[in-house]
C-alpha positions as CSV (number, residue, x, y, z in Angstrom):
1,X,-22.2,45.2,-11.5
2,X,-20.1,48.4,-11.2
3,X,-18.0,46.3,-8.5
4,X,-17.0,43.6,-10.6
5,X,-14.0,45.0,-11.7
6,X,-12.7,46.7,-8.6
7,X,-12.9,43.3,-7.0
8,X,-11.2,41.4,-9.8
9,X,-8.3,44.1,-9.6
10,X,-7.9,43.2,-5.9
11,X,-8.2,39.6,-5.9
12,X,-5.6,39.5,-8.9
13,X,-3.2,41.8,-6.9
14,X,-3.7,39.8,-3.8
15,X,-2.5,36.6,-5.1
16,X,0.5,38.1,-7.4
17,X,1.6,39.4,-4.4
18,X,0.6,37.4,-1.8
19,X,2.6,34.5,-3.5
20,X,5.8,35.5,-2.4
21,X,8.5,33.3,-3.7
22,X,11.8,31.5,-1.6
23,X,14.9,31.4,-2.6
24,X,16.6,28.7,-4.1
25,X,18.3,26.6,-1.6
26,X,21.7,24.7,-1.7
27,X,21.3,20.9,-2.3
28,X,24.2,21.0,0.1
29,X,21.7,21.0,2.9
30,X,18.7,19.2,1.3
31,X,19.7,16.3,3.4
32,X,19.5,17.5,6.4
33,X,15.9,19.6,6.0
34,X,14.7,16.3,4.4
35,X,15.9,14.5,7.9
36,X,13.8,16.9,9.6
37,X,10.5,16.3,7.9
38,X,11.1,12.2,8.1
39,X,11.4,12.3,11.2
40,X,8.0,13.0,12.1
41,X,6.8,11.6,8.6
42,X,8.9,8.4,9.0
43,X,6.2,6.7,6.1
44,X,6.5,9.3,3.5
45,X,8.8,10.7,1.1
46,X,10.6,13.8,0.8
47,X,11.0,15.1,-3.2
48,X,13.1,17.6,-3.8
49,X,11.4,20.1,-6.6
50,X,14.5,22.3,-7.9
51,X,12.3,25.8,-8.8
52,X,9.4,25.3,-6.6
53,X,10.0,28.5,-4.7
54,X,6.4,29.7,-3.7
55,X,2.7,27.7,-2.7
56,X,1.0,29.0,-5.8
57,X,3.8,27.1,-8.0
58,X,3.3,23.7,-6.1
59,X,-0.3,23.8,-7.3
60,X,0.5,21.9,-10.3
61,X,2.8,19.8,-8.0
62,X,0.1,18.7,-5.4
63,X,-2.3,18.1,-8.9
64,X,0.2,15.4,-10.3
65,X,1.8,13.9,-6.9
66,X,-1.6,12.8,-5.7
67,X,-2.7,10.9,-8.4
68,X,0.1,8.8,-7.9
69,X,-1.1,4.9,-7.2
70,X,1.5,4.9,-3.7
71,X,-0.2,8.0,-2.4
72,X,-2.1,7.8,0.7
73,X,-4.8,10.4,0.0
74,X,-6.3,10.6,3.8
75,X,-3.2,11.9,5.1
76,X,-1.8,15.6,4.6
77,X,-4.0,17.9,1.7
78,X,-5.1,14.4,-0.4
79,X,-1.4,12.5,0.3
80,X,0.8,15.8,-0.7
81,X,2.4,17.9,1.8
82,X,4.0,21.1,-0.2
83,X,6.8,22.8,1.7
84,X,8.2,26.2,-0.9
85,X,10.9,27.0,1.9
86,X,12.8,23.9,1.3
87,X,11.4,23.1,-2.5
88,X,10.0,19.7,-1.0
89,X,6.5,17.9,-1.7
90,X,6.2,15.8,1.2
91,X,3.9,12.7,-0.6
92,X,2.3,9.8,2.3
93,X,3.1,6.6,1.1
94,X,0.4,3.3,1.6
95,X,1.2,0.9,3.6
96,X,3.1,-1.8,2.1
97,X,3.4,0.1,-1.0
98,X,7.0,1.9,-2.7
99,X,7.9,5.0,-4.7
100,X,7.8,4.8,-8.0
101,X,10.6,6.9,-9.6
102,X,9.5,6.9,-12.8
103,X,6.0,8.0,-11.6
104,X,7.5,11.0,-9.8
105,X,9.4,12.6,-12.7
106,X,6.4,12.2,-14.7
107,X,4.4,13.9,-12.3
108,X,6.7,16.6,-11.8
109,X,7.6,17.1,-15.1
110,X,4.0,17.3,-16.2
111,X,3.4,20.0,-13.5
112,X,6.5,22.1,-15.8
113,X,9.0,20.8,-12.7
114,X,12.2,18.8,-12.4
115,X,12.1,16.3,-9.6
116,X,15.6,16.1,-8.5
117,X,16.3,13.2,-6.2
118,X,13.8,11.7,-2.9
119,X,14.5,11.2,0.7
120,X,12.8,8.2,2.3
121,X,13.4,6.1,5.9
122,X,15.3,2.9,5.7
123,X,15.3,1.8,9.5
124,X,16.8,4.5,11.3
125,X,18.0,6.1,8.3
126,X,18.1,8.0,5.4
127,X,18.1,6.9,2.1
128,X,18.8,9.5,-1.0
129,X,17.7,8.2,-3.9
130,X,18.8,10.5,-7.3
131,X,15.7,10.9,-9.9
């Protein structure tokens, strides 16, 4: 009993801290670090998240993203992919099945998030598609 408290104090500390948060990166280059990830994810979607900057955040993130009905849940952590470097959540897509852009500024905006704009593979390329 006389440990409860010690423990709580560390665990709390631990995670404040352990949590540390990214910066904020240009949208400049979103593009291009979006590219990256499709390329080996060529059936998935990028979202950019502006002011997810640390894993703890994107909790509420993954939450909303993977209830989406275009999620594949048995890829990545149940269809949701969080990446706080570049302020993405990576979501698998079903087969035969298309983002819903109204689904995913609800879902980010319900996690206290703005989704700015998705990346997604057209062919060989790239398509940017402003939320």
């Amino acid at each position: 009993m006389k440990y409860i408290l010690p423990i709580t104090l560390l665990f709390a500390v631990s995670f404040v801290y352990g949590a540390k948060p990214e910066k904020e990166l240009p949208e400049s280059s979103c593009a291009e670090r979006a590219t990256e990830v499709l390329k080996n994810n060529p059936d998935s979607i990028v979202i950019h998240i502006k002011g997810l900057i640390c894993g703890s955040c994107g909790v509420g993130v993954n939450f909303s993203l993977k209830k989406l009905d275009f999620v594949d849940r048995t890829r990545f952590t149940n269809g949701v992919l969080l990446d706080a470097k570049n302020q993405f959540a990576v979501v698998a897509l079903k087969e035969g099945h298309r983002p819903k852009r109204e689904s995913i500024m609800q879902a980010a905006e319900s996690a206290g998030y703005e989704a700015m704009d998705y990346y997604m593979m057209e062919g060989d390329v790239v398509r940017k598609v402003k939320l």
